[in-house]
N, C-alpha and C positions, 0 to 999 in steps of 0.2 A: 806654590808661592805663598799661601795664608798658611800652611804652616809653619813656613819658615819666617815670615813676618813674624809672626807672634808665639815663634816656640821657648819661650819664658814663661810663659803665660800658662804650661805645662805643669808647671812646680807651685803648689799651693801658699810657701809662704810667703813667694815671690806676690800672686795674687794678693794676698791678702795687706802685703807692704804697698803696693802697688794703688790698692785701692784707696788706704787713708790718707797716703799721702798725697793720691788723687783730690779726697773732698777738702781735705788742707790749703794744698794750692787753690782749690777756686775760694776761698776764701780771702785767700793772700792776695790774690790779684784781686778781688773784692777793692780790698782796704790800699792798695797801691794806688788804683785807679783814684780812688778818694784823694787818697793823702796827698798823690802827686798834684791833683786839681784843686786843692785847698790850700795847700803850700805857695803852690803859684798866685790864686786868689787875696790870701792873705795876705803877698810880702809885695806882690806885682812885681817879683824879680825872677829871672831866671838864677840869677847866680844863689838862690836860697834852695831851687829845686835841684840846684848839682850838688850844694852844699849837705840838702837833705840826704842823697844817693852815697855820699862821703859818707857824713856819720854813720850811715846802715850798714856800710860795707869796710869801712879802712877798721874795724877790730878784727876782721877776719884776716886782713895783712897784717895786724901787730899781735895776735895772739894763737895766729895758726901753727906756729911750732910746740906750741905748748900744750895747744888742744891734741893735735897728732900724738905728742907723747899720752895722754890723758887717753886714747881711742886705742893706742896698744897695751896703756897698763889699766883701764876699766872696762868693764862692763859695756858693753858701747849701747845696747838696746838700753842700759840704766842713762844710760852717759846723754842719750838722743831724747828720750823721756822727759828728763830733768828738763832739758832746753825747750821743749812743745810745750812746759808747765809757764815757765819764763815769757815766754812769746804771748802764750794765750794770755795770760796777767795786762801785758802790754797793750794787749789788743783791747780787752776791756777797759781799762784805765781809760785809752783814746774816747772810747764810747761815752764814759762817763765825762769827760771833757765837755764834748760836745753835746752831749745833750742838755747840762748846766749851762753851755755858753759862757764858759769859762777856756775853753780850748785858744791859745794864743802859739807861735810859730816856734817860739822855746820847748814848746811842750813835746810838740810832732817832732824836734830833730833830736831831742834829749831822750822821746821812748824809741826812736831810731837808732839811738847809737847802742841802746841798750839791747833791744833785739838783737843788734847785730852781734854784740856778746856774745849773747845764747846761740846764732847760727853759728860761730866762729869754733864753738866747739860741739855741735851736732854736725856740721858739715860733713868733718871726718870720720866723723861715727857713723852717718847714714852713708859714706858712700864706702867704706869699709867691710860696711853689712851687706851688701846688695852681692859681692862674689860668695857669699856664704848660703846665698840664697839659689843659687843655679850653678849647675855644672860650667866649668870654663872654657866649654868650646860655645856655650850660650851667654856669656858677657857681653862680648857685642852688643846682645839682640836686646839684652836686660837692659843695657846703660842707654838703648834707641827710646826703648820702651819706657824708661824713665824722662827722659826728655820728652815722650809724648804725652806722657801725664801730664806732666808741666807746663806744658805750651799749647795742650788742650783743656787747660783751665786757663790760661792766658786767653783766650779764646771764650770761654762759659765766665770767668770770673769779671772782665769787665762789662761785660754786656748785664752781666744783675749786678754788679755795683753802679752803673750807671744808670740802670732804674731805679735803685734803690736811693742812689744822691738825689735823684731828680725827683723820685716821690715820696720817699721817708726822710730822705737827709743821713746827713754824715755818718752821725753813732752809729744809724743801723749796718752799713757797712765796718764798723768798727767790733758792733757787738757781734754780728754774723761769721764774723773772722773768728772774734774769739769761740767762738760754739764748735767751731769746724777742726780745731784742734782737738777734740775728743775723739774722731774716728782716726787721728793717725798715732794718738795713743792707744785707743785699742786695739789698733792692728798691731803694733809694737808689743804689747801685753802676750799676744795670741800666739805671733809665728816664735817657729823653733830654729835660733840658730845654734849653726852647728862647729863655731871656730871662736873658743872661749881665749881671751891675754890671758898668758902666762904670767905670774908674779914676777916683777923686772928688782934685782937686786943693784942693778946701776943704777949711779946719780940722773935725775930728769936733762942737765947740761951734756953729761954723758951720750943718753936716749938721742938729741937732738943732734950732737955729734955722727951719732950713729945712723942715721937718718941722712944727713949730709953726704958722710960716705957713700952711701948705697945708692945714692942718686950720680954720685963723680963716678961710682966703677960703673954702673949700666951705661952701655952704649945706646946713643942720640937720649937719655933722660932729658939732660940739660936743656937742649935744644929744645925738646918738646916745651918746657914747661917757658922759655923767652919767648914760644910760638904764643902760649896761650895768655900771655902778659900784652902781647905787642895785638893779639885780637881782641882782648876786653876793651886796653883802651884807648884803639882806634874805631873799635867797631860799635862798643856800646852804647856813644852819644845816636846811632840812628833808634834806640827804645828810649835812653831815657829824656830827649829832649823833643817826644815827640808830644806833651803838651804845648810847647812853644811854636813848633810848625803847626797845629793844630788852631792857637791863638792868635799867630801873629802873622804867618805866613796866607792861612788859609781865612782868618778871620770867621773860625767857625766856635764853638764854645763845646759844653762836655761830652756832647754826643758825636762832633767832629772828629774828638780823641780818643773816643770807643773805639770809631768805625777801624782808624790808624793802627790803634793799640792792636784789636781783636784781627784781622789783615794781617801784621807780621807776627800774631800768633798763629796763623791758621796756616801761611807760610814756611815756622818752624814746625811744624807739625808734619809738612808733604817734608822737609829736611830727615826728619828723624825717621819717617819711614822709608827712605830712600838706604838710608842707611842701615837701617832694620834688616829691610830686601836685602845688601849686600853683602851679609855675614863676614864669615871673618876671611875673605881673600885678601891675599897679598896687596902690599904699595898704600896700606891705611893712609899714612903720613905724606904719600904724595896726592892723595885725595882729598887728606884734610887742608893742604896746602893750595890747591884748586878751590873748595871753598870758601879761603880765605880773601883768594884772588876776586874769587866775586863778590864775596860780601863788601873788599873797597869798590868796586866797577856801581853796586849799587848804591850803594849807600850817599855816594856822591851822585849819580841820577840823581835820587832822590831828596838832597838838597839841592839841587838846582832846576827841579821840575816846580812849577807853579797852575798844572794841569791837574786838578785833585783824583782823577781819575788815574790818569798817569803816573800817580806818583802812589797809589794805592797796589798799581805795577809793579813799583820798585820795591814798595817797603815790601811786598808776599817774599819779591826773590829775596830782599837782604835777609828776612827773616830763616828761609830754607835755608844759604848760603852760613849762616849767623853759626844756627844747632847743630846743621850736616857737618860744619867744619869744629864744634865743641864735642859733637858727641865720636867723633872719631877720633878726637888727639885724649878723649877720656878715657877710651877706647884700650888704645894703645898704653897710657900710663898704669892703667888696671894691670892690665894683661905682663907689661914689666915687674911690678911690684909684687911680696911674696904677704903671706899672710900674718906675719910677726911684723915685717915694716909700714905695711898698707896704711895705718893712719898717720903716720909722718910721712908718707909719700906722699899722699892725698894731702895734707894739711901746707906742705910745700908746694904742691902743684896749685893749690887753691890760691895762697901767697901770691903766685903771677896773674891766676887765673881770673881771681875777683879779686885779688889788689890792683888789677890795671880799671875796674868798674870807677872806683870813689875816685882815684887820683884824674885817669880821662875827663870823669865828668866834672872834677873841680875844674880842672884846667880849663877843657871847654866852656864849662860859664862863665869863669872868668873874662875869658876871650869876648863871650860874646857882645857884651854892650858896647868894645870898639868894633869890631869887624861884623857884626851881626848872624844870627846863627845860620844862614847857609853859607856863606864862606868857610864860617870856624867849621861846620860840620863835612862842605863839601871839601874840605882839604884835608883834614881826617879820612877820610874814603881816597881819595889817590892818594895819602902816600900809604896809604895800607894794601892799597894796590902792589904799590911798588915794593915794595918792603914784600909782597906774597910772592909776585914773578922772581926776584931775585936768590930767594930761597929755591923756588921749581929749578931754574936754572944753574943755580953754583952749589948747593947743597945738598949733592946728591945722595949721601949719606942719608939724611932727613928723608926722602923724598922716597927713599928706598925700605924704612918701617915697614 
């Protein structure tokens, strides 16, 4: 069973990518955890902490086509690089904000939108690179195994940003972020990939055409990628508005929002190894669509629980339900796509995937000062509910991945 959990972990460069962008992430959730509690602090509104989540994410809906052609016609380890050097800059900058006391809420959503730049075209680069890294009967296990990094620094990253707001203050969070991008550029430096772009003689309008196609002839693409649009944003407001259930629901303050934050990480975490364990048997896509079913059943719980116990119940499941049901429709879109298209597949799948993050959570903040955020968030979770049963039961195509 552990070695099939973690038989990724086999292939050194895989280790080696695995790890930096391990100490990366807890950095990132470092400065999320910050950012999202300053943002809120600073503006006393919620609709600035959706509008934050916007700027950091809608460049990856308006520039993911172009990034995709950029990941099949460069370098993509140069291509991922570039973007870690960008971020980290970012990261700094905030640090120096605040430690002047010059930091104002312009500042946070303007290095926000910028960052989001720079992920918009590493996204596809980094997840392009990861099939070059293991054999493709161990994708699966790789893309689990990614998601556990992730959401076990979701886990490590706020619980030291929240000591560090609490006993160093902001920058340090800020500058600690920026420091942490050196280990997942030196892992980048180090590993060998082994699946170089070919010099593309078509136009980039061309490339994106081409891209389009490949996703209309593979059967269920489509589907997959309105699955992972209609899960970001129904399902993402139970992470990102969980400073607001934290402050206003629970009447607790930053260390309320650790407990919440680190809980649906540690939740995503038993997700991904759930997944991990399950390699690549048949019906992916009707398991990711069970996931999805739970991730609405909880997610609404958990707006409507006022039990802080109980409701630390719901966010563990929303969280497993959240990745189990990401890391399997990833899963599947990998394992469709060939090695000349992978970056405008991914860059397209991303487009649904974290274009439904910014637009959801504009929406929902928006919503929230009439309806108040457990309505706006609990009615988000049933109809994603229903919106999941109805695919299990009439999409059997879907279902059948």
């Amino acid at each position: 069973m552990l070695r099939r959990i973690f038989s990724a972990f086999r292939y050194r460069d895989f280790r080696l990518m695995w790890s930096g962008a391990f100490v990366s992430s807890i950095g990132t959730w470092m400065q999320k955890l910050a950012q999202s509690w300053l943002v809120l602090q600073l503006s006393g509104s919620a609709f600035y902490l959706g509008l934050d989540s916007f700027l950091g994410e809608i460049p990856i809906f308006l520039l993911a086509l172009v990034a995709g052609v950029a990941a099949d016609r460069i370098d993509r380890r140069r291509l991922l690089v570039a973007s870690q050097f960008v971020q980290m800059a970012c990261a700094f900058a905030l640090a120096g904000l605040f430690a002047s006391g010059y930091a104002r809420v312009w500042h946070i959503l303007s290095l926000s939108f910028i960052v989001g730049t720079a992920q918009a075209f590493g996204a596809p680069a980094y997840q392009s690179l990861i099939p070059s890294l293991v054999p493709r009967e161990h994708l699966p296990n790789a893309i689990a195994m990614n998601s556990i990094q992730f959401n076990l620094a979701r886990v490590i990253g706020p619980v030291l940003g929240g000591l560090a707001l609490a006993h160093l203050g902001a920058a340090w969070c800020f500058g600690l972020n920026g420091l942490s991008y050196a280990a997942v550029i030196t892992s980048l430096l180090l590993i060998r990939v082994r699946y170089a772009p070919a010099p593309a003689a078509e136009s980039v309008v061309d490339s994106m055409k081409g891209g389009l196609g490949f996703i209309r002839s593979r059967p269920g693409m489509f589907p997959l990628i309105l699955v992972a649009f209609v899960c970001t944003f129904l399902g993402i407001p139970i992470l990102v508005f969980l400073p607001v259930f934290a402050k206003d629901v629970f009447g607790g303050n930053e260390a309320t929002y650790t407990v919440l934050l680190a809980t649906e990480a540690a939740g995503a975490i038993s997700g991904a190894l759930l997944v991990a364990a399950r390699g690549r048997r048949p019906h992916l896509g009707r398991d990711a669509l069970t996931g999805l079913l739970l991730l609405g059943v909880f997610e609404s719980l958990f707006a409507i629980s006022r039990d802080f116990r109980l409701s630390l119940v719901f966010v563990f499941f929303g969280g497993m339900s959240l990745i189990a049901c990401f890391a399997l429709l990833s899963s599947l879109v990998q394992l469709i796509a060939t090695d000349g298209m992978r970056g405008r597949v991914m860059s397209l799948y991303n487009i649904a995937f974290r274009g439904g993050m910014p637009i959801g959570s504009l929406a929902v903040g928006a919503l929230v000062p009439a309806f108040g955020i457990s309505a706006v968030v609990g009615a988000c979770g049933v109809l994603l509910a229903c919106v999941a049963a109805w695919l299990l039961l009439f999409h059997r195509r879907l279902a059948a991945l």
